[in-house]
Structures are given as C-alpha cells and as structure tokens.
C-alpha positions as CSV (number, residue, x, y, z in Angstrom):
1,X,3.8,7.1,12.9
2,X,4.1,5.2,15.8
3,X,6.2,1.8,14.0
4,X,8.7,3.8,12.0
5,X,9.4,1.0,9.3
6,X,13.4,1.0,8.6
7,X,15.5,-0.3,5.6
8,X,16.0,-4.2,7.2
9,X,12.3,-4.8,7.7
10,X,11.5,-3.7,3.9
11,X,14.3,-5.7,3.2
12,X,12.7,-8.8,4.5
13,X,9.0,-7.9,3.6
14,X,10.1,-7.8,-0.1
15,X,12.2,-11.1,-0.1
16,X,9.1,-13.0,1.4
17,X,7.3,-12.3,-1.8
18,X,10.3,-13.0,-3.9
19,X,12.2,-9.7,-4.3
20,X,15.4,-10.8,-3.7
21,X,17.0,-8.7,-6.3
22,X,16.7,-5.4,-5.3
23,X,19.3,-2.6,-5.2
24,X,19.5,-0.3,-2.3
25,X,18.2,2.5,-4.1
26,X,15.2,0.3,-4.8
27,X,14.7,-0.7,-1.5
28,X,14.9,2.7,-0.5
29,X,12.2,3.3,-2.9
30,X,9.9,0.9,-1.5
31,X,10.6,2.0,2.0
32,X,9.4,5.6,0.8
33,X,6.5,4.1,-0.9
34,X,5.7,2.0,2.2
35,X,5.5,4.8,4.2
36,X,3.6,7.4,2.5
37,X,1.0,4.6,2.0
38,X,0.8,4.0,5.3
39,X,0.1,7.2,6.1
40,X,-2.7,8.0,3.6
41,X,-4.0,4.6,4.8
42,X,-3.6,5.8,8.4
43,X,-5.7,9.4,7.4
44,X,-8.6,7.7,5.9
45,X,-11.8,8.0,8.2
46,X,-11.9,3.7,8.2
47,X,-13.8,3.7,11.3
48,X,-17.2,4.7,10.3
49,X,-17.6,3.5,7.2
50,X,-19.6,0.5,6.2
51,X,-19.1,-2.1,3.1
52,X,-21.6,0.1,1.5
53,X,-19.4,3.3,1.6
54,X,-17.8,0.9,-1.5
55,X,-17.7,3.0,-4.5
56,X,-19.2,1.4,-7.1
57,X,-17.8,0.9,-10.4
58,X,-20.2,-0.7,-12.9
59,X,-19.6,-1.3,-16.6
60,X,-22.7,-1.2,-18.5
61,X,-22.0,-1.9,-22.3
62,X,-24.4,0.5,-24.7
63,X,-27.5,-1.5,-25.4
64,X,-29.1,-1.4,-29.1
C-alpha cells in the first residue's frame, strides 16, 4: 500500500466516531482490520464496473 495507516491515525479515526474507549489491543485490531480492508477494497476491479454490476438481492415473499 502506498499510505501505510499506523496506530495514531486509527487512534484518531476511531475517536471521531466516538471510540474513545479502546484498549491498545483493540486499536491494534482495528488497525489490522483497516488494513486488510483496504486491500481487498484496493484488488477489486472498481474501474469498469457500472451501477448495474450491483448485485441484486430481492425478497419475493411466496405468493398463494
């Protein structure tokens, strides 16, 4: 990746939406989280698909 994401900016990305109260090991978590999403995000082929590339998941209750 080229922004390597370190402990300090998950730090602050979590307490602007409120999670102040994590522990170290949490944040830690996160920060492994963050990244591995990132990268899946980063390997997905975004540039040629279109809104209808969409799945579609449609509920159709059983008619009778």
């Amino acid at each position: 990746m080229k922004d390597e994401l370190t402990l300090e900016e998950v730090r602050r990305m979590a307490a602007e939406i409120g999670l102040t109260r994590l522990t170290d090991e949490q944040l830690q978590q996160l920060l492994r989280a963050t990244q591995a999403a990132r990268a899946r995000r980063a390997a997905l082929p975004v540039a040629t698909l279109g809104p209808a590339d969409e799945p579609a998941h449609v509920f159709r209750p059983e008619e009778r």
